[in-house]
Each structure stands twice: as C-alpha cells, then as structure tokens.
C-alpha positions as a printed NumPy array, in Angstrom:
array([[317.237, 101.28 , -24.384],
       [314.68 ,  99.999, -27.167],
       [311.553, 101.44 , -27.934],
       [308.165,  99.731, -28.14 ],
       [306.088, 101.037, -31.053],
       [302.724, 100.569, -31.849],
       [301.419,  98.575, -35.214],
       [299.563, 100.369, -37.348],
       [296.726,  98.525, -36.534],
       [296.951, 100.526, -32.778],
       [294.922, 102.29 , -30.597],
       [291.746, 104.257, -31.782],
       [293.856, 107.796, -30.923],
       [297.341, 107.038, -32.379],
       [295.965, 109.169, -35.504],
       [295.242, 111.885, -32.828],
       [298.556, 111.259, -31.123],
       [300.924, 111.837, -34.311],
       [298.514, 115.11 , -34.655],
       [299.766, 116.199, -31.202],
       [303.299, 115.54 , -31.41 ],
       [303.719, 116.61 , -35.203],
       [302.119, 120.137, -33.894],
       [304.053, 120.651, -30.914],
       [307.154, 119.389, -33.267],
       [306.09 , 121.592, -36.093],
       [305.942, 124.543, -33.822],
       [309.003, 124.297, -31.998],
       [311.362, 123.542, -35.136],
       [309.274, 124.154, -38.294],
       [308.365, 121.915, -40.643],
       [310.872, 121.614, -42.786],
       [312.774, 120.6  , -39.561],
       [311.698, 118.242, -38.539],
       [312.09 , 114.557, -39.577],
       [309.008, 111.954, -39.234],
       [311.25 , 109.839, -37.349],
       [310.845, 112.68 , -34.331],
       [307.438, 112.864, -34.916],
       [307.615, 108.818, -34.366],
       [309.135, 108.714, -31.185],
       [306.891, 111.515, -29.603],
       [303.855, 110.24 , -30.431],
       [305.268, 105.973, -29.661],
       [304.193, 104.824, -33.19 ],
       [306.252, 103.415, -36.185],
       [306.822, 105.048, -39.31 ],
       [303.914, 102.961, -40.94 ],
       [301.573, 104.174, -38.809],
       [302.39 , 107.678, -39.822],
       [302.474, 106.529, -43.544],
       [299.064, 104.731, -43.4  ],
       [297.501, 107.202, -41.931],
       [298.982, 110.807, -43.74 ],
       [301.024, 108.839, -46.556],
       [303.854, 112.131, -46.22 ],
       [305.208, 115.002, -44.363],
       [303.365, 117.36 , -45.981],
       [299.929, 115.669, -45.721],
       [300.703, 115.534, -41.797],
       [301.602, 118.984, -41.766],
       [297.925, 119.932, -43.925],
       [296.597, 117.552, -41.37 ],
       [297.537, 119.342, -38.359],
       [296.474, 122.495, -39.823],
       [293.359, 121.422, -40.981],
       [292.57 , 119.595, -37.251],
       [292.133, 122.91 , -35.436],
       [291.302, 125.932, -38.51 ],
       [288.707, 124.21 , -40.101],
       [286.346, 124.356, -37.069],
       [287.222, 127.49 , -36.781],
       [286.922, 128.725, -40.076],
       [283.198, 127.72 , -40.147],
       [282.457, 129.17 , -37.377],
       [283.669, 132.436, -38.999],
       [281.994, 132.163, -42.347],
       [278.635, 131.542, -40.042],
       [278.776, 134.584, -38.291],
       [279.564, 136.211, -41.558],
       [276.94 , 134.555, -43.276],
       [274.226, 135.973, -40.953],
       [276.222, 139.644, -40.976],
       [275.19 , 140.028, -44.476],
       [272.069, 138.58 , -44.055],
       [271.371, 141.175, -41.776],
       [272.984, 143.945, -43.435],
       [270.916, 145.93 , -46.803],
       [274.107, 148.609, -47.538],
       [277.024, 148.415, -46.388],
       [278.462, 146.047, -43.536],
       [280.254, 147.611, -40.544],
       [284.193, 147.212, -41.016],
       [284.516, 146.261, -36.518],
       [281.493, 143.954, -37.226],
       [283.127, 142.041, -40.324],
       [286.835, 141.628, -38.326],
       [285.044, 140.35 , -35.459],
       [283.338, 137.562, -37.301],
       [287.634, 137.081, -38.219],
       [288.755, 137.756, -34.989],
       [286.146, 136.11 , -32.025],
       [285.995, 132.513, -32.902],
       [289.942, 131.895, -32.323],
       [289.568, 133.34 , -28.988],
       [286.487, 131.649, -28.331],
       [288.509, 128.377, -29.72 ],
       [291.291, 128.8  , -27.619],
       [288.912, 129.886, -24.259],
       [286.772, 126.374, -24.622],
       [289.149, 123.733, -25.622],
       [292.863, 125.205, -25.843],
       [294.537, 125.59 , -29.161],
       [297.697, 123.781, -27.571],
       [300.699, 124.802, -29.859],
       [298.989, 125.879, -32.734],
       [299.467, 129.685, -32.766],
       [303.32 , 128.677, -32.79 ],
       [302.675, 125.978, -35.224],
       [300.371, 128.697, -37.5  ],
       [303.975, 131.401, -36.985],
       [306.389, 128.7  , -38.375],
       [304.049, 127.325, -40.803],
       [303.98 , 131.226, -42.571],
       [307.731, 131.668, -42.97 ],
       [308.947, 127.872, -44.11 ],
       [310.517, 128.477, -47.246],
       [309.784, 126.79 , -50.184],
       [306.694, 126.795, -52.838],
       [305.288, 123.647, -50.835],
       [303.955, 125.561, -48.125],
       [301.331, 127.974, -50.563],
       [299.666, 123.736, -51.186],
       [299.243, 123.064, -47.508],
       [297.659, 126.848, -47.069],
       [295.458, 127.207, -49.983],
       [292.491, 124.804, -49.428],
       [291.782, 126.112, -45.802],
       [292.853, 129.475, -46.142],
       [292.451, 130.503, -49.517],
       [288.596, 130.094, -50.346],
       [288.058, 131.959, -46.697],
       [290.271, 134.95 , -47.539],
       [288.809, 135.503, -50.675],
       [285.385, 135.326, -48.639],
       [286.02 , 138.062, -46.421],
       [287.907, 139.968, -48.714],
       [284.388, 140.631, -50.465],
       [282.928, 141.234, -46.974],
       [285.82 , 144.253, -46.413],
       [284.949, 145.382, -49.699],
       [281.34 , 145.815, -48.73 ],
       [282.48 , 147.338, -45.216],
       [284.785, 150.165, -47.551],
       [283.557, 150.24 , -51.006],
       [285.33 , 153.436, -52.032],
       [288.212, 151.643, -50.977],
       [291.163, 150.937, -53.208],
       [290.996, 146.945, -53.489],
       [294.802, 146.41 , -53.068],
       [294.619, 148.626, -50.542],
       [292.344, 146.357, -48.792],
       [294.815, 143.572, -49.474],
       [297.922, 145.411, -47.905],
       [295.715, 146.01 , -44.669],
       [294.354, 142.292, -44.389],
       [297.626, 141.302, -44.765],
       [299.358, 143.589, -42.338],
       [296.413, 142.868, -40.003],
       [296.541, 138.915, -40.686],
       [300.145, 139.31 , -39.734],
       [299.704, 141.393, -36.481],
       [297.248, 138.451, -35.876],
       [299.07 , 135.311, -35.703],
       [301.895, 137.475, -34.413],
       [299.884, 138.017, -31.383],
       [298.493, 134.32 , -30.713],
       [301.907, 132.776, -31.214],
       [304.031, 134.862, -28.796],
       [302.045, 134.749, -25.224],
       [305.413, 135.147, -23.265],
       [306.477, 138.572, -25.173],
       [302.645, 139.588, -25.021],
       [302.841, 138.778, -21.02 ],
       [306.274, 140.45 , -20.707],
       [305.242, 144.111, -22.205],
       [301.888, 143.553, -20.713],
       [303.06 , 143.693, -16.949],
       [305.147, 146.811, -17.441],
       [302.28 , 149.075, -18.443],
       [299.885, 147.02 , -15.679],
       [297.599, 145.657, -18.581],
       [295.565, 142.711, -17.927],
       [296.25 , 140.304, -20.97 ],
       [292.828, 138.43 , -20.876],
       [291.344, 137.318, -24.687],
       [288.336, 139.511, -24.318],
       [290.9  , 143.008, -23.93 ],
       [293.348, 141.285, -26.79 ],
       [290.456, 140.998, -28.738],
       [289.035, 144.042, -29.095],
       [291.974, 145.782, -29.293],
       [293.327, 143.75 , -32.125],
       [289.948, 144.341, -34.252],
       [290.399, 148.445, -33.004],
       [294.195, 148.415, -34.514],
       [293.159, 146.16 , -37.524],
       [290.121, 148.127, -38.644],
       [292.225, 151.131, -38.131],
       [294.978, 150.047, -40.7  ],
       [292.484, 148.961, -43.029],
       [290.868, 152.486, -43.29 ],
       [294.501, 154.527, -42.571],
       [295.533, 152.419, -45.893],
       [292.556, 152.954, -48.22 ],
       [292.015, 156.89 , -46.903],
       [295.663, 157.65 , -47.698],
       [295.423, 155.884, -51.415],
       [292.1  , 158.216, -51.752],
       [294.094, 161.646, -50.708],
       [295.396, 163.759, -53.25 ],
       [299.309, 163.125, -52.906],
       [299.498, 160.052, -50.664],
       [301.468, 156.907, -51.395],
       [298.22 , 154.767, -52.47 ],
       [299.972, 152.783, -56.022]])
C-alpha cells in the first residue's frame, strides 16, 4: 500500500510531529537505532521535511531534547536564583536538590513528559563521542551551575566528592523517571503509593544523603575519599 507524505511546505505542526515520533522512536530503540526513514513514516512526512527542518539525525535528536529540558531547566535555575538570593551563608543541601528535583515533577504533573524519561535513559548510554555534543549546551552550563550551589550547601566538602554524588544521584534520577512499570511493580509489594509528590521527596532524602555519606567519608581519617 503507498504512503501519502506531506511536502515540506505542510502543516503548521509537522515540525512538532517529527518531535513526537523521533522521541517516542528515540526512546524505544535509541538513537543510534533508529533510521530517519522510521522517524518519516511515524510522523507521515518525507525525508525533506525532516531535512529542512533539523538538517540531520543528530540535530533532531538535540531537538527533541532541547523541546522538553530547556523549559525545565529555567525553571530550575529560577528557583535557584532566588535560593541564593535569599540565602547570606550557606544554602541548605534539601533546598538546593529541590530546586533540581521539583520542576520535572511539576513538568510531568501539568503537561506530561510523554516518552522523554525513556528517551533521557537511552540518550545517556548511546555510545559514541557524538552524544557528549547533543548533551553539553543544555546540560552542561546547568550542571556546572548547581555544582557551585552544592558547593555552597557543603563547603568543607571534597569537590570531587561532590561530583561522584551528583552523578550517582543524577543517575538514580533519570533511572527513576524512565522506568514507571519497575517503580509500580516494587511499589505494590510493600503497599507504597507511587504518587510524584512521595517520589519526590524521597529521591531529594536519598540524594542529599549520598552527597553528604560521600564527602563525610573523604573527610574521616581512613575512609576511601581519593
């Protein structure tokens, strides 16, 4: 059966419509994956279209990511912004992870972040150097903002210790938005509620906890701090 595409010269949301169907795509196989003629025939366009409007694969996938974090992100650096503001010594460690933490949730409770947890998973372990390009611009400049903010929240703290918990606690992070089902699944066996507001607050309580666990241990005489 043939196919009837769209010219580039389409609807006002076939930009928004390759978004949609290179996330879902992007999720469920990975980038590397997945071929632009897939991302074609979900979203009922023609190669052009995808061309004229993201010129490669990789621009898509920096598209897609940049679509849903961006908001986001500024929403974070906000809430951080008026954290310091407010703040003469040093900042409360809960207080700077929720200014991390709250505005996904809050994303995902007032408009849905669709597949982009999953899409956010895949997008951290696709090999190749390509992927540290699409990352950098939205995540780089914000990670560097908060590390400061941490290192206000512990400032005896051991600054690669900082970076081993953000990372671990970045990691638990996107692990938890992109696996609901598994979440659900060990949730019902212990009769826990899964809402965002309990996943929340837990994740900032186990986050903040690594954080200082990491940079007490590298202060004690004989721990494993390097």
């Amino acid at each position: 059966m043939s196919q009837t595409f769209e010219p580039v010269t389409s609807r006002p949301d076939t930009k928004e419509r390759i978004l949609d169907a290179a996330e879902k795509l992007f999720a469920d196989h990975g980038v590397t994956a997945t071929s632009l003629r897939q991302i074609t025939a979900a979203a009922g366009v023609n190669l052009a279209a995808v061309n004229y409007h993201f010129q490669s694969k990789d621009a898509l996938a920096a598209a897609v990511l940049r679509r849903k974090l961006e908001p986001i992100n500024e929403e974070r650096l906000r809430r951080l912004d008026e954290l310091e503001a407010s703040a003469a010594g040093p900042l409360e460690l809960e207080a700077v992870l929720d200014c991390f933490v709250q505005p996904v949730f809050e994303a995902r409770y007032r408009k849905g972040l669709g597949h982009f947890p999953r899409f956010m998973a895949r997008l951290s372990i696709e090999p190749g150097e390509w992927v540290a390009s699409v990352l950098q611009p939205s995540l780089g400049p914000l990670l560097v903002r908060f590390f400061g903010a941490f290192q206000r929240a512990l400032p005896q703290a051991d600054p690669q210790e900082i970076f081993w918990g953000i990372f671990f606690g970045v990691g638990s992070f996107v692990h938890t938005l992109a696996h609901p089902t598994l979440f659900t699944l060990m949730a019902r066996t212990h009769g826990i509620r899964p809402d965002d507001e309990r996943v929340a607050h837990r994740l900032v309580c186990f986050f903040a906890a690594g954080l200082r666990g990491l940079t007490e241990d590298a202060r004690t005489p004989g721990g494993n701090g390097q």
